[in-house]
MIRO-983433 format. One record per residue (C-alpha): residue in one letter; residue number from 0; x, y, z. Coordinates in steps of 0.02 Angstrom, whole numbers, plus 32768, in hexadecimal, padded with zeros to 4 digits. Layout:
MIRO-983433
ATOM vovex kemar    u    v    w
ATOM     a   NUM    X    Y    Z
...
END
This chain:
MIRO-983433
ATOM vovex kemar    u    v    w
ATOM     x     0 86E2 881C 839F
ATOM     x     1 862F 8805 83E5
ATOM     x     2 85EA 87FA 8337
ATOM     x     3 865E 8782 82FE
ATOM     x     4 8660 870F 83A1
ATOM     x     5 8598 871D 8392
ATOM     x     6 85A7 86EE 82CE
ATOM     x     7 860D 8657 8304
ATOM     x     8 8584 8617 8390
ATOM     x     9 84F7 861C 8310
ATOM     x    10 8567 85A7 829A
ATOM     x    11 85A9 8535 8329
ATOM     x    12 84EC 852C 834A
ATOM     x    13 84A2 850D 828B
ATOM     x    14 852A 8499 826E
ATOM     x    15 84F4 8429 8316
ATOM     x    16 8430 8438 82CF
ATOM     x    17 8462 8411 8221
ATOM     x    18 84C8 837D 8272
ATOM     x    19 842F 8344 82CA
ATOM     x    20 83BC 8365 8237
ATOM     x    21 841F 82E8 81D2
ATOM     x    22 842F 8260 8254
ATOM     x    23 8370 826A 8276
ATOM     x    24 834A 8253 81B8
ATOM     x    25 83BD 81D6 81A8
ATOM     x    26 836D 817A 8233
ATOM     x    27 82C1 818D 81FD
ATOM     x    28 82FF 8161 813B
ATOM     x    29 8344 80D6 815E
ATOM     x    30 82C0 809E 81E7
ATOM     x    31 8227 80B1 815E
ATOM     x    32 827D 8038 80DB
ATOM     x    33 82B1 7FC0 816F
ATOM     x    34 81CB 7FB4 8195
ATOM     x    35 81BC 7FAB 80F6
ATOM     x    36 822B 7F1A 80D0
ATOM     x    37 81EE 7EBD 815F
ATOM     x    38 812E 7EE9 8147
ATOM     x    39 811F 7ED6 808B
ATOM     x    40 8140 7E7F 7FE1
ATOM     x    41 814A 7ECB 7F3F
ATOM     x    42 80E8 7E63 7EB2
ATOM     x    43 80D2 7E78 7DF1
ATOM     x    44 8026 7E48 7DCB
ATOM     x    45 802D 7DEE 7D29
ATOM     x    46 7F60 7DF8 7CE5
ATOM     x    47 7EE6 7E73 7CD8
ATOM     x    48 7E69 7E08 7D3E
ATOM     x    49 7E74 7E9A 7DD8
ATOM     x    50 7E53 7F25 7D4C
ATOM     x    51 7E26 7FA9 7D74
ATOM     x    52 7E69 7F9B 7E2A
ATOM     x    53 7F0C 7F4E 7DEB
ATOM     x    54 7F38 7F4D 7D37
ATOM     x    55 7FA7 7EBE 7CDF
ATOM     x    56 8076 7EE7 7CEF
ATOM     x    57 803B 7F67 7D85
ATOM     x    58 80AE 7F59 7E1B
ATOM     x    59 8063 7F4D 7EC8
ATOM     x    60 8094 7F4E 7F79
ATOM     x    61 8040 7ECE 7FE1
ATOM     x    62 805C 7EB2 80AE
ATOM     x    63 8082 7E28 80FB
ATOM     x    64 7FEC 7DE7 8155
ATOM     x    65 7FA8 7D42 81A2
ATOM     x    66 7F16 7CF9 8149
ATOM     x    67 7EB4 7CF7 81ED
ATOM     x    68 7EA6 7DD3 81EC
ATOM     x    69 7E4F 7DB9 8123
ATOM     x    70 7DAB 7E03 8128
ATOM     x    71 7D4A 7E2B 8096
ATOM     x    72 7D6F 7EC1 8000
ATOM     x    73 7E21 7E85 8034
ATOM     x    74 7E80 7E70 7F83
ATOM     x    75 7F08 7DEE 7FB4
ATOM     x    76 7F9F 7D82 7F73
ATOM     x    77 7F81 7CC9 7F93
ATOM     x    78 7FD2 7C22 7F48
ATOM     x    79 7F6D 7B82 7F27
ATOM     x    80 7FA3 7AEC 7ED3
ATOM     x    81 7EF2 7AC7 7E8C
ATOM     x    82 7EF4 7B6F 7E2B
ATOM     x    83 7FA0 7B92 7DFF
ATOM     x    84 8039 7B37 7E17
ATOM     x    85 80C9 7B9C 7E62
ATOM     x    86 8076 7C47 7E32
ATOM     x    87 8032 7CC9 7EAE
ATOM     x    88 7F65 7CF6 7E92
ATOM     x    89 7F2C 7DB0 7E9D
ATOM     x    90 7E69 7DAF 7ECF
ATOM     x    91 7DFF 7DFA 7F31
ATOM     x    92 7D9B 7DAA 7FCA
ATOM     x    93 7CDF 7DBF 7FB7
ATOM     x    94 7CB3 7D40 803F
ATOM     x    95 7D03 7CED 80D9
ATOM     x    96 7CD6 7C60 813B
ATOM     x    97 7C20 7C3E 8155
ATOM     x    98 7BE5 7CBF 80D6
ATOM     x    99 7B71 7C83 804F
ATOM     x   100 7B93 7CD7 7FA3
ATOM     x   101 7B25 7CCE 7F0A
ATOM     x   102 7B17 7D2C 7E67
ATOM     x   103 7AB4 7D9B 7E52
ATOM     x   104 7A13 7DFC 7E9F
ATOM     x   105 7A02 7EA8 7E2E
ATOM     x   106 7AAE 7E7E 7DD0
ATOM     x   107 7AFB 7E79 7E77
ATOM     x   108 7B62 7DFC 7EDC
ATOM     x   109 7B06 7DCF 7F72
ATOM     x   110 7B6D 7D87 8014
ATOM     x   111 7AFE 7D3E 80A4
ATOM     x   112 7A59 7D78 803F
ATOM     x   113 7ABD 7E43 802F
ATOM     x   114 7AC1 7EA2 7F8C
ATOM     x   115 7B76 7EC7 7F97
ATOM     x   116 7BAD 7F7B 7F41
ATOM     x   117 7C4A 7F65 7ED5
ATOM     x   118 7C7B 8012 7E8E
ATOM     x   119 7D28 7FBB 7E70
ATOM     x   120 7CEB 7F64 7DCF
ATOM     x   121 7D14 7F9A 7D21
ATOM     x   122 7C8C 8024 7D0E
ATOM     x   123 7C03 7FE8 7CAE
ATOM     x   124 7C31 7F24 7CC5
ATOM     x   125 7BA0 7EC2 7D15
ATOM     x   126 7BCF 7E4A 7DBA
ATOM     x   127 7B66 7DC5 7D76
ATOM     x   128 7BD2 7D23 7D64
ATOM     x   129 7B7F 7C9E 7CF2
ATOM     x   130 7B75 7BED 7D28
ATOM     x   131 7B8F 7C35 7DF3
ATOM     x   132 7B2D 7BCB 7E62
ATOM     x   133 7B13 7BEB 7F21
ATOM     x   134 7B9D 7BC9 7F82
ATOM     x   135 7BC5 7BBD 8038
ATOM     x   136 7C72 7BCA 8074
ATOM     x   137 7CB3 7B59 80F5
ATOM     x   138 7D0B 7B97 8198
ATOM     x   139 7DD5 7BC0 8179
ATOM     x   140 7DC0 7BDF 80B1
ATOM     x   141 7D93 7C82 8045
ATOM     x   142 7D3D 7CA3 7F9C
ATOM     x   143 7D86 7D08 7F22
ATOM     x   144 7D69 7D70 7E87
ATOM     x   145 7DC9 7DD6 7E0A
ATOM     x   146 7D78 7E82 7DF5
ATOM     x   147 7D89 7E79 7D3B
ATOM     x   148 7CE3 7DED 7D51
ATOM     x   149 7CE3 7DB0 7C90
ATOM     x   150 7D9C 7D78 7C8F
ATOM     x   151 7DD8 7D61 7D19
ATOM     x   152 7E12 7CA2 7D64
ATOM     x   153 7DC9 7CAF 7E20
ATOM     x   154 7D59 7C24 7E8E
ATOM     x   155 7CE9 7C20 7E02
ATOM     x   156 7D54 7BEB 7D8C
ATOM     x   157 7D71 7B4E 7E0F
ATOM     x   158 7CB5 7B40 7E59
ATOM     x   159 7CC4 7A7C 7E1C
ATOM     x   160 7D59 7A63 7E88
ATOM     x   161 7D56 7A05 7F38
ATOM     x   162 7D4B 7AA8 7F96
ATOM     x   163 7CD7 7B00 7F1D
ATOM     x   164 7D50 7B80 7EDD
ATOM     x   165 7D81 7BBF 7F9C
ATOM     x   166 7E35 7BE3 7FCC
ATOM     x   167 7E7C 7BA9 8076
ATOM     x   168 7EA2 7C4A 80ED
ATOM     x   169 7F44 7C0A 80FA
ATOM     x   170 7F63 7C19 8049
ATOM     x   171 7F6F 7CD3 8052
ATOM     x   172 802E 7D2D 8058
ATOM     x   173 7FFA 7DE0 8054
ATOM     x   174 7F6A 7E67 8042
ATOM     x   175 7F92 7EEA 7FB4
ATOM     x   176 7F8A 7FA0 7FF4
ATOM     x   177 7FCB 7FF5 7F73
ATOM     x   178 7FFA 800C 7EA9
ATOM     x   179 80A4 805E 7EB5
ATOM     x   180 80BC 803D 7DEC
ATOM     x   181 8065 80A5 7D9B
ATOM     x   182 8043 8116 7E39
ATOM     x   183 7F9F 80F9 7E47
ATOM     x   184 7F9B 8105 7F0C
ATOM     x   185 7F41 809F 7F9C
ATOM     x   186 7EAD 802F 7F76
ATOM     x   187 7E1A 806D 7F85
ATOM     x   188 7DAB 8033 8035
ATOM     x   189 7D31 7FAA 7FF6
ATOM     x   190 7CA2 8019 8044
ATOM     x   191 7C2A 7F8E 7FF2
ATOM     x   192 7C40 7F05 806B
ATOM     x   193 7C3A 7F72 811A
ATOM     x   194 7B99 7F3C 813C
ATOM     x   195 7BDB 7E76 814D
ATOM     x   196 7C57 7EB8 81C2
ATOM     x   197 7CE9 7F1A 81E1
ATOM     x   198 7D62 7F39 815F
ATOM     x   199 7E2E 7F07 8173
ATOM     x   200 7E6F 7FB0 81B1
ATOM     x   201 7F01 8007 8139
ATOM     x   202 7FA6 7FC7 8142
ATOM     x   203 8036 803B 818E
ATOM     x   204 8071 8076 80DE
ATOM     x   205 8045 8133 80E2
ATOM     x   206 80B1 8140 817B
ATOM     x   207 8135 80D8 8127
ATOM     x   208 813E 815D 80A6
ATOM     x   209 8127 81E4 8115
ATOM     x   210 81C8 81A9 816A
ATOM     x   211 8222 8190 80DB
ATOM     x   212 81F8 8249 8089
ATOM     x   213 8219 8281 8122
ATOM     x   214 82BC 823D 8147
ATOM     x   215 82F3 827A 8098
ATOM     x   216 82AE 833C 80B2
ATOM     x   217 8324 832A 8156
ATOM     x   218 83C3 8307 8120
ATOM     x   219 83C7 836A 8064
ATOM     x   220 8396 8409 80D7
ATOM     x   221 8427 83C2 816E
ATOM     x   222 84AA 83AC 80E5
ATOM     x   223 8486 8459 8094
ATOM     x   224 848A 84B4 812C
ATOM     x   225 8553 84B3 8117
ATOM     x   226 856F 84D6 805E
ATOM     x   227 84BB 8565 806B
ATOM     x   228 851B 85AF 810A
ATOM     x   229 85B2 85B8 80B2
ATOM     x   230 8577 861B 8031
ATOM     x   231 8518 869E 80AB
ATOM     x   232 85D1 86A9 80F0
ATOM     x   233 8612 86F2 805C
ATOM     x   234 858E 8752 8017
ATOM     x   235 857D 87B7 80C4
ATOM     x   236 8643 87C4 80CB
ATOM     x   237 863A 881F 8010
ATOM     x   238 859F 888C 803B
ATOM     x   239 85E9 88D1 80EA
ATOM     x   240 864E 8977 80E9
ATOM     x   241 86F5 896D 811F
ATOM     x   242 8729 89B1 81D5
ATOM     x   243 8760 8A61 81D1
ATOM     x   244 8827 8A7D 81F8
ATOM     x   245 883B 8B08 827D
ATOM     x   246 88E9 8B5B 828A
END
C-alpha cells in the first residue's frame, strides 16, 4: 500500500513539473519570436557588393533601429531615391557626420586623418577607390561603402551628386546583425573604427535565440515526461516479482 500510494505521489508530482515545464517553454517560445518580430526584418540581399560579409541571394536579419543610434562599422539597410528607386541599399557606414574621409594613406581609408583597419574586405583586395576625393560629411548624413571596394555602387559611385554621395540618417530602416541563410552567424565587431569612437553595441538576437531554443528544449522534455513515465510504468510492473500467497 505504502509503495504504491508513494509511486502515485512521485507521478502526481512529475506530471505537475512536466505541466509547468511545458507552459514555461511555451511562454518563452512564443515570447522570443514575438522580440523578434517586433525588433527585426528579414532581407534578401540581392548583390555581392557586401561580399565577403554578405554574399549575393544571402538572407539576413537586420533590427529595427533609428538612424540617429548609426555609428560607424555599422552595415545598414537604407532607401534613397537618388540611388535606387523603391529598392533597399545594403552598405556599410565608414563615416558619420563631421568626419572627413579620403582614400588612401598606405592603401588604407583614412577618416578624420585615421588609417582605418578593415579586415572585413575580400582578402587580398586593396581599399584604394580611384577617382575618391576628400570628402567631408555634413551634420545628419552618412558615407557609405560596399566591402567588395571594386564593384560595389556606394557614395562613391554618387560623389558628383548634391550631397557628395552621403545618405541622410533618416534614410536608414535597420542595422544587419546577422546572416541566418547560409548560417554564417553574427557580424563580426568592426574593431577597425574603435579608435573614432564607440561602436553600436550588439543587437538582442543571441538572447532571442536563446529563448527560443530554450522554450523548445522545455516543452519536447514536458510533453515526454507522460509517454517516458509511462513506459517506466510498465517495464517496472514486468520486472517485479509477484507477492507471495500465504495460506
Amino acid at each position: 500500500m505504502g509503495s504504491a500510494a508513494g509511486a502515485g505521489t512521485k507521478g502526481s508530482l512529475g506530471a505537475k513539473l512536466s505541466g509547468v515545464a511545458v507552459a514555461v517553454g511555451l511562454l518563452l517560445f512564443l515570447a522570443g519570436f514575438g522580440w523578434a518580430a517586433v525588433s527585426y526584418r528579414p532581407y534578401t540581399v540581392p548583390t555581392s557588393s557586401m561580399a565577403p560579409t554578405i554574399d549575393a541571394g544571402d538572407r539576413v536579419l537586420a533590427q529595427r533601429v533609428d538612424g540617429a543610434d548609426v555609428r560607424r562599422g555599422d552595415v545598414v539597410v537604407f532607401s534613397d531615391r537618388t540611388w535606387v528607386t523603391g529598392a533597399d541599399v545594403v552598405k556599410r557606414v565608414v563615416a558619420v557626420g563631421g568626419d572627413t574621409v579620403a582614400c588612401c594613406t598606405d592603401g588604407k581609408l583614412t577618416v578624420n586623418g585615421k588609417p582605418v583597419d578593415e579586415p572585413y574586405l575580400p582578402e587580398g583586395s586593396p581599399a584604394e577607390i580611384k577617382g575618391f576625393p576628400t570628402v567631408t560629411v555634413p551634420e545628419g548624413r552618412l558615407f557609405l561603402l560596399g566591402d567588395e571596394r571594386q564593384g560595389s555602387l556606394d557614395s562613391t559611385a554618387h560623389i558628383t551628386d548634391a550631397a557628395e554621395g552621403t545618405v541622410s540618417r533618416g534614410a536608414v530602416a535597420a542595422r544587419v546583425d546577422s546572416v541566418i541563410w547560409p548560417m554564417k552567424g553574427m557580424l563580426a565587431r568592426p574593431t577597425g573604427f574603435q579608435a573614432l569612437g564607440a561602436l553600436s553595441e550588439p543587437g538582442p538576437l543571441p538572447l532571442i535565440e536563446l529563448m527560443i531554443v530554450a522554450g523548445a528544449v522545455l516543452v519536447l522534455g514536458g510533453a515526454a515526461y507522460g509517454p517516458v513515465a509511462g513506459l517506466v510504468g510498465r517495464s517496472r510492473a514486468r520486472t517485479e516479482p509477484e507477492p507471495v500467497r500465504v495460506g
